[in-house]
C-alpha positions in Angstrom: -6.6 -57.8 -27.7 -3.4 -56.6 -29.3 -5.0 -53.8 -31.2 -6.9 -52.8 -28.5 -3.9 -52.3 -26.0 -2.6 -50.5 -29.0 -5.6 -48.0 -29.3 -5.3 -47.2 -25.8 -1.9 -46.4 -25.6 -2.0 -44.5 -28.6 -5.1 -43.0 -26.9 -2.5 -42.1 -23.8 0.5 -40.5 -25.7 -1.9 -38.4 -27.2 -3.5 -36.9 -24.0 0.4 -36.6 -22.6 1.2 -34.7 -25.6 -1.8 -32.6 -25.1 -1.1 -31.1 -21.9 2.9 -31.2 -21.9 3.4 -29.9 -25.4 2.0 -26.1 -24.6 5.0 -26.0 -21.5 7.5 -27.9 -23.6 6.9 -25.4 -26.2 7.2 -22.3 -23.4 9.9 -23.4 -22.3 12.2 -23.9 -25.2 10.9 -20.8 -26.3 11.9 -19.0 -23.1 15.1 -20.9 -22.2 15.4 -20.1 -18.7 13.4 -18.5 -15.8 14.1 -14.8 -14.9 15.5 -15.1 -10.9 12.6 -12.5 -10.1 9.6 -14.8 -11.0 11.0 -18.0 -9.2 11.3 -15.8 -6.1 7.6 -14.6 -6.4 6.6 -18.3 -5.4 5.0 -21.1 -7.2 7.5 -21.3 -9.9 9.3 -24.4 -8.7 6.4 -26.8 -8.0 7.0 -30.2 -6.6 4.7 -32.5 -8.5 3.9 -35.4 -5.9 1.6 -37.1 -7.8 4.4 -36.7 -11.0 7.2 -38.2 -8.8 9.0 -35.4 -9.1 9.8 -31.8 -9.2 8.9 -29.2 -12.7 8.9 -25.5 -13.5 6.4 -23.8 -14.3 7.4 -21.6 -17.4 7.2 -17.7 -17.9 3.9 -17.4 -19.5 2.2 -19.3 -17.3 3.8 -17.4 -14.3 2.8 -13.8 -15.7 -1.0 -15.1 -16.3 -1.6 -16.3 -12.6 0.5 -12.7 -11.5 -2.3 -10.8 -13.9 -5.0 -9.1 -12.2 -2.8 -9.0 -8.6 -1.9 -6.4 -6.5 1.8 -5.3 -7.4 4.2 -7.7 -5.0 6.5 -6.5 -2.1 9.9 -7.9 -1.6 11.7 -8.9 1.5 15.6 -8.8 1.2 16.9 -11.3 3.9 13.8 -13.2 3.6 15.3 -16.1 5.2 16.2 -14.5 8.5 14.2 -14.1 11.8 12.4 -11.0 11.1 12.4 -10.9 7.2 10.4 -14.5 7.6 7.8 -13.0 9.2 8.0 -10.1 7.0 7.1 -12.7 4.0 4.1 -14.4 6.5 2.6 -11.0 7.5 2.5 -10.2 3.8 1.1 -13.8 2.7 -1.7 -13.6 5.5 -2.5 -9.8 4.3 -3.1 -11.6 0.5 -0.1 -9.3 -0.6 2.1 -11.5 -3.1 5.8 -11.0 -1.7 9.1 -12.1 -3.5 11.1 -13.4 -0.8 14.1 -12.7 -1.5 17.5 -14.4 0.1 21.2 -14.4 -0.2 21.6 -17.3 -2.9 18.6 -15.7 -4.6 19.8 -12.1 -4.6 22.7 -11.2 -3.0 22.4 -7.2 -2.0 25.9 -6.6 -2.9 25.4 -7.3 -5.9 23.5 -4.2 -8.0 22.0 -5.9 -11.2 20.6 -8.7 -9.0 18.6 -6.6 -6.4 17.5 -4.3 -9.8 16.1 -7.1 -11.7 14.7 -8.7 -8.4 12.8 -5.8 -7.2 11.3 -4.7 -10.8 7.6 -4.4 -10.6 7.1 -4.3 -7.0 4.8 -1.8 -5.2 7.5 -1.7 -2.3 10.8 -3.2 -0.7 11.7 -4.3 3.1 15.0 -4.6 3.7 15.3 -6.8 6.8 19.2 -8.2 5.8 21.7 -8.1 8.1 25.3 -9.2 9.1 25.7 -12.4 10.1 28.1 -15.2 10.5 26.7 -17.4 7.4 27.5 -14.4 4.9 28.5 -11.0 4.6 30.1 -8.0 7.1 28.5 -5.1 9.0 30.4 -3.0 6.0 28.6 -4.9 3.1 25.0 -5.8 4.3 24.1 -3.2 6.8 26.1 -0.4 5.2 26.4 -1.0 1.3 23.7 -2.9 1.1 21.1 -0.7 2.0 22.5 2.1 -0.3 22.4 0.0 -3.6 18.9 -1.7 -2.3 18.0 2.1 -2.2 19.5 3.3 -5.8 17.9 -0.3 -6.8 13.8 1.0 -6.3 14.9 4.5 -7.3 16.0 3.1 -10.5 13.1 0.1 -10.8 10.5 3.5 -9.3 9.7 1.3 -6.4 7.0 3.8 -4.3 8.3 2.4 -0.8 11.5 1.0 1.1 11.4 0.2 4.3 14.6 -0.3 5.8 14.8 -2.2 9.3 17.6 -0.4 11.5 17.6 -0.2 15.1 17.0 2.4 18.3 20.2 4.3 19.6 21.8 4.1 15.7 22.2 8.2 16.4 23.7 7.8 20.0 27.0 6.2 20.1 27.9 6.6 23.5 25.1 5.0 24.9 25.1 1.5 26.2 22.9 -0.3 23.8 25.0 1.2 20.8 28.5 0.4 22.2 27.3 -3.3 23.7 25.6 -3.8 19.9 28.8 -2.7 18.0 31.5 -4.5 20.1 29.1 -7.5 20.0 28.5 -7.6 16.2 31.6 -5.8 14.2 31.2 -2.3 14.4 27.1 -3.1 12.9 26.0 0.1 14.8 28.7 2.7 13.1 27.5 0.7 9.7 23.9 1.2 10.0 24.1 4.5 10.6 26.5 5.3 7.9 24.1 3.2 5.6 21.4 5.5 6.9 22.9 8.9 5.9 23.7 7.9 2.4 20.4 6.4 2.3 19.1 10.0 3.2 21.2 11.7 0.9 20.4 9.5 -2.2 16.6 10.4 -1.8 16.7 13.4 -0.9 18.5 14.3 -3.6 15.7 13.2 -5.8 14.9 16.0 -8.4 11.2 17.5 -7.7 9.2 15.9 -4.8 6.0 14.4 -6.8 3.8 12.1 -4.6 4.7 9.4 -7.2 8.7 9.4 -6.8 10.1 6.7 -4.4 10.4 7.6 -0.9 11.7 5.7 2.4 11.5 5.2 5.8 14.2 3.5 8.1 11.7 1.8 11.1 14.1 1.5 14.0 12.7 -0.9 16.5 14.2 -1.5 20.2 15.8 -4.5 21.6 14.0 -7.4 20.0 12.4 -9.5 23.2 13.1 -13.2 21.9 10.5 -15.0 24.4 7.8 -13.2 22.4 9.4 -13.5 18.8 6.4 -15.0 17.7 3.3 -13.2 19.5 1.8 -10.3 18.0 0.4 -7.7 20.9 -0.7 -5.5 17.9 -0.5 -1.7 17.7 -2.8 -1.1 20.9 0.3 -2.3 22.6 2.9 -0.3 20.4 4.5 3.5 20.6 6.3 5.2 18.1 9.0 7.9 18.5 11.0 10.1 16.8 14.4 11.4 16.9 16.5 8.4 18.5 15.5 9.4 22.0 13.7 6.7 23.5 14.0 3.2 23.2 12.4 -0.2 24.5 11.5 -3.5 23.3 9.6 -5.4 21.0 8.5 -8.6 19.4 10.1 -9.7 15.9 6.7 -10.4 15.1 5.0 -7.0 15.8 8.0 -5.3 14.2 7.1 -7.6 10.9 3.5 -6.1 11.4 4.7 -2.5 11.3 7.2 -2.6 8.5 4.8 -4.5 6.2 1.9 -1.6 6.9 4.6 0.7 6.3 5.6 -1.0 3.6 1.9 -0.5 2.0 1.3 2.6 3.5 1.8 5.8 0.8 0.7 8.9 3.3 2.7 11.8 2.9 4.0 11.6 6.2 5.7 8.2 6.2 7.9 9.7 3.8 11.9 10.0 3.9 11.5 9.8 7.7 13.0 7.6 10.1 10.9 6.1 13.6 11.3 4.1 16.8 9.1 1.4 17.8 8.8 0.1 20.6 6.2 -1.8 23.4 5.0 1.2 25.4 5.4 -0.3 28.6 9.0 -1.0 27.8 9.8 3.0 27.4 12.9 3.8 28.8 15.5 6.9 27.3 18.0 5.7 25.2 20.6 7.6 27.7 20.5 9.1 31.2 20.4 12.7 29.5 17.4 12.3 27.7 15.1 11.4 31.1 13.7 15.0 31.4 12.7 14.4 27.7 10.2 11.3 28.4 9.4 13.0 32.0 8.2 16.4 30.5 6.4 15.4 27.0 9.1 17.1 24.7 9.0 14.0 22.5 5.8 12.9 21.1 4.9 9.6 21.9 2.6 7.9 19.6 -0.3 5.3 20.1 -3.5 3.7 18.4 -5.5 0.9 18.3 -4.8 0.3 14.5 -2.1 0.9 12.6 -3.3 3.9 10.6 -4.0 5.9 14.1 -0.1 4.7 15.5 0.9 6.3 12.1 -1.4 9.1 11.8 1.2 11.6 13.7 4.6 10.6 12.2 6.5 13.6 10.8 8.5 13.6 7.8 12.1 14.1 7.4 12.9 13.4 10.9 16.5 11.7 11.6 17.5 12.4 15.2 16.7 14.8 17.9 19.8 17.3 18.2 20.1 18.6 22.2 
């Protein structure tokens, strides 16, 4: 009886050793995870039926990540928007690294660098808030060294979440915003001048060099932060006239198909988006403009016909 409880236990330790020794041996031979594959998900696994938690190591990451579509990531993954930023991309089958403030802080260059390497695009969705960072650093800072980030990693798209009436400081929604949140408004548009001037600075203008495109949506309608109308219900505009509201959730659905999308258009351009029945003139002047048809307002029933008529190189409409 002895023996035989001492075949099958030596018949035990060698089937453990068998299929832990390959990871033990990864990872001593890799000491430590790089912070960009935890963040593409299912590196830190919790093994239930192991009674406890284990990583998976390197190699084994880059063989499930072979054969994939190229990943996008979502800085200030872990806020109201950027969360549905990372489900809209997870339902699309598009692997996202969803990237947060202890994960990858965006004031800090080498960590959004060696975050962002490798991905097809980036969403910026971070903001000011009171758990972490000022208007100055995240909406302002952040979004220039996100943006020097993918020109340096060769990132095709960034998509930068910013907000209706940036341009217009003496209307109401910009002064009420800025007084409310720290002077956010002045910071996001400063963020999105050097954002323009970085890129379009670029040398040449191939189709392959990164390009960007701030997506300013209107006042986000909480009681629908979680139901998607879709783009039959949406309008686009450009030149920081009109305004409106929308769902978080249908503004996740836009920035990740911009986000994907690599038409000429879309490129170093900056829109409003908005529910069409919503439209309203970001101030009193601009009436005539949404009255007489001077401002192209934008519709489809997908999200390739609301993009079809986007112009590039638009900022704001100068009157």
């Amino acid at each position: 009886f002895f023996s035989l409880m001492m075949i099958y236990a030596s018949t035990a330790l060698l089937i453990i050793f068998f299929y832990t020794a390959p990871f033990a041996f990864s990872w001593s031979a890799s000491s430590y995870l790089k912070r960009r594959d935890i963040l593409v998900g299912g590196s830190l696994v919790a093994g239930g039926g192991l009674g406890g938690i284990f990583l998976i190591p390197e190699q084994v990451i880059a063989a499930d990540e072979e054969g994939k579509k190229a990943p996008i990531a979502v800085l200030g993954a872990s806020g109201r928007t950027g969360s549905l930023c990372v489900e809209a991309c997870r339902k699309r089958g598009i692997p996202v690294r969803a990237l947060t403030r202890t994960s990858c802080d965006v004031r800090d260059p080498a960590a959004l660098y060696e975050s962002i390497q490798g991905c097809q695009s980036v969403i910026y969705a971070a903001s000011a808030s009171k758990k972490g960072g000022n208007a100055k650093e995240i909406d302002n800072n952040g979004v220039v060294l996100a943006g020097e980030a993918c020109l340096k990693a060769h990132v095709s798209r960034y998509v930068v979440l910013s907000s209706t009436a940036v341009t217009r400081p003496k209307s109401l929604g910009y002064i009420f915003t800025n007084v409310s949140v720290g002077g956010i408004m002045d910071e996001k548009r400063k963020g999105e001048e050097r954002l323009s001037s970085i890129f379009n600075s670029q040398a040449g203008s191939s189709p392959l060099s990164s390009s960007y495109t701030i997506l300013r949506p209107g006042g986000l309608e909480e009681p629908k932060k979680n139901e998607i109308l879709g783009p039959s219900a949406l309008e686009i505009s450009q030149g920081d006239v009109l305004a409106g509201i929308v769902s978080r959730a249908d503004l996740a659905e836009v920035t990740v198909e911009l986000a994907l999308s690599n038409v000429a258009n879309l490129r170093n351009t900056a829109l409003e988006l908005y529910y069409t029945d919503s439209v309203q003139p970001c101030e009193g002047r601009f009436k005539p403009l949404l009255s007489n048809g001077a401002i192209p307002r934008l519709h489809g029933d997908t999200y390739e016909e609301l993009f079809r008529d986007i112009q590039p190189n638009i900022d704001f409409y100068k009157s």
